[in-house]
C-alpha positions in Angstrom: 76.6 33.7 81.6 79.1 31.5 83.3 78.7 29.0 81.0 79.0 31.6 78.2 82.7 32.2 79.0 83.5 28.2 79.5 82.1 27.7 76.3 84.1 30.8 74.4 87.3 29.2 76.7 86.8 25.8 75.1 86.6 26.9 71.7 90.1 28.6 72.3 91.5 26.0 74.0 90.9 23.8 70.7 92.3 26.1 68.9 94.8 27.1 70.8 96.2 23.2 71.0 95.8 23.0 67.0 97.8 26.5 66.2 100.7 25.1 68.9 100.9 21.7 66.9 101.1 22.7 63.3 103.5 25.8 64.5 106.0 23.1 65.9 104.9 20.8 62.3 106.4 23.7 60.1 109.2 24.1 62.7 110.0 20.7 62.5 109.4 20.3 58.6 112.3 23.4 57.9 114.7 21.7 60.3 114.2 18.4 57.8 114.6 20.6 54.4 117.9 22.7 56.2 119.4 19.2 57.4 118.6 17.4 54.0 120.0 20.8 51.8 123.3 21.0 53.9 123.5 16.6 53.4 123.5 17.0 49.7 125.3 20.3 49.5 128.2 18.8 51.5 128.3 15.8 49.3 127.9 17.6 46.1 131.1 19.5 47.3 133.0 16.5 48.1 131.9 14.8 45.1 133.2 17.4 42.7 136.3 17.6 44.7 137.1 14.1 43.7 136.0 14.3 40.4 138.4 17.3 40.0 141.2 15.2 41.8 140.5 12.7 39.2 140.3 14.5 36.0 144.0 16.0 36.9 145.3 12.2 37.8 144.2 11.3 34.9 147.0 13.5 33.4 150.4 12.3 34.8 148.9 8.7 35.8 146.3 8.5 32.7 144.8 4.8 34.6 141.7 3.5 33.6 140.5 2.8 36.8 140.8 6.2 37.8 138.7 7.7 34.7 136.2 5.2 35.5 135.5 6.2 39.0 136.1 9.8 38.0 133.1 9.3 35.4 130.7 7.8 38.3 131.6 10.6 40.8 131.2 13.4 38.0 127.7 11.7 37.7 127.1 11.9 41.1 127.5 15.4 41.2 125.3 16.3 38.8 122.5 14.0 39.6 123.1 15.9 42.9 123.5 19.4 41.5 120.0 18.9 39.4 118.3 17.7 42.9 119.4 20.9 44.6 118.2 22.9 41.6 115.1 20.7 41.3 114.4 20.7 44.9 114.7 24.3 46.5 115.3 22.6 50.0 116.4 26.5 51.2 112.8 28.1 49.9 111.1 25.3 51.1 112.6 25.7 55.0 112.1 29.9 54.4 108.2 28.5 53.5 107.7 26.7 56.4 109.9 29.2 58.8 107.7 31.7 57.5 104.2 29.9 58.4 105.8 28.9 61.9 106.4 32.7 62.7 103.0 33.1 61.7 101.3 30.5 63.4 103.4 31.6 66.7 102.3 35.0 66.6 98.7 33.6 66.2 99.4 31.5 69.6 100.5 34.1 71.5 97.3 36.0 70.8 95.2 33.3 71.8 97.2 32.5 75.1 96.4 36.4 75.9 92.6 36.3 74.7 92.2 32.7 76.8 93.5 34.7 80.1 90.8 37.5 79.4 88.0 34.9 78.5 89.1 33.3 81.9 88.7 36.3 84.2 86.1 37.7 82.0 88.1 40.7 81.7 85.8 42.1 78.6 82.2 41.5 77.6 81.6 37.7 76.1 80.6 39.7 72.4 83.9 41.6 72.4 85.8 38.3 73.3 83.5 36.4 70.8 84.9 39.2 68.1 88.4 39.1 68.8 88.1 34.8 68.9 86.9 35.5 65.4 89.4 37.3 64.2 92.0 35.3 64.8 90.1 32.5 63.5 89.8 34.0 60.2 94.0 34.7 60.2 94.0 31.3 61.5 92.7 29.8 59.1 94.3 32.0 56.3 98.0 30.8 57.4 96.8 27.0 57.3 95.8 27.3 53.4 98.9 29.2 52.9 100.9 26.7 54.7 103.6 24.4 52.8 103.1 20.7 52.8 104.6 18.7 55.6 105.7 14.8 55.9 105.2 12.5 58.6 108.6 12.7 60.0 107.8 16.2 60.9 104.5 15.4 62.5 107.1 12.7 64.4 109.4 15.2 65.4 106.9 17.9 66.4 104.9 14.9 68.5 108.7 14.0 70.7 109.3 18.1 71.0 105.9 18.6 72.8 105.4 15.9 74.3 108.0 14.0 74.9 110.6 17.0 75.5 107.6 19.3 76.4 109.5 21.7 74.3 107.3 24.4 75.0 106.6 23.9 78.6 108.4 25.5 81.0 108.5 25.1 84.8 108.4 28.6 87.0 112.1 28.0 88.4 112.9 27.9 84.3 111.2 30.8 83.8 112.3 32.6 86.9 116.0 32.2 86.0 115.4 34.2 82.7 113.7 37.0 84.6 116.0 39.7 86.7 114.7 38.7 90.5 112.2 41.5 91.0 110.2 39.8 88.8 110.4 36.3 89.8 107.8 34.3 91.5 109.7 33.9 95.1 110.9 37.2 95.0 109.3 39.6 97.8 107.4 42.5 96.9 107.8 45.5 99.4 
């Protein structure tokens, strides 16, 4: 029977590891879009700035060299302005926020069902039921999941690991929690 609820704790444990990953993945994947969006946005911005500052040179100074480089920056800002309309960047980072929230949800759910597998705090076939439910919602929010790039697996890999973004130590935790609920607080 032991060995029931070790098996059922592995099988969460898996899954639990795989849910955290691709949650910080899509985190790290909307953080790339919003970064890129406001990069292009800014330069679009300053790019039309100077084209306008060009155009009205052109007026009192009418030089060539200034109609020139207006005509390459006007260019610039409308190769930009089609990127931005071509590439959502602001959808794509809601996509990917969206499946984080999700997949966080998901986690926490398994975190709760792994501490009642572990102290067998419900019969092995109800815990077996609730696994596979989540499992099914799991797997529903990785095929409606938005594509991700490398850099984002990158980024995700130095948050957890490196950072241990999601890790926190009990003094951490204790200094978020009023002191009656900390772990070194007494309890008469």
């Amino acid at each position: 029977m032991i060995k029931d609820y070790l098996a059922l704790e592995d099988l969460i444990r898996v899954r639990y590891a795989s849910v955290t990953w691709t949650h910080k993945i899509q985190e790290k994947q909307a953080e790339i879009y919003e970064r890129r969006y406001g990069i292009i946005a800014t330069i679009n911005i300053l790019a039309a700035s100077i084209t306008s500052a060009g155009i009205i040179s052109t007026v009192f100074a009418g030089q060539a060299w200034i109609k020139i480089v207006s005509a390459v920056v006007s260019f610039v800002t409308v190769f930009l302005s089609a990127l931005l309309k071509s590439f959502d960047f602001q959808n794509m980072a809601k996509a990917n926020k969206a499946t984080a929230t999700k997949l966080v949800i998901l986690r926490d759910e398994l975190l709760l069902l792994l501490y009642k597998v572990k102290h067998q705090a419900q019969p092995l076939a109800e815990l077996i039921e609730t696994f596979d439910s989540i499992q099914v919602r799991v797997h529903a929010a990785y095929q409606e999941a938005p594509q991700t790039s490398d850099r984002a697996v990158k980024k995700a890999e130095t948050a957890l690991i490196i950072r241990n973004d999601d890790t926190y130590t009990d003094e951490q935790i204790d200094e978020l929690l009023p002191e009656s609920l900390r772990r070194g607080a007494s309890h008469e």
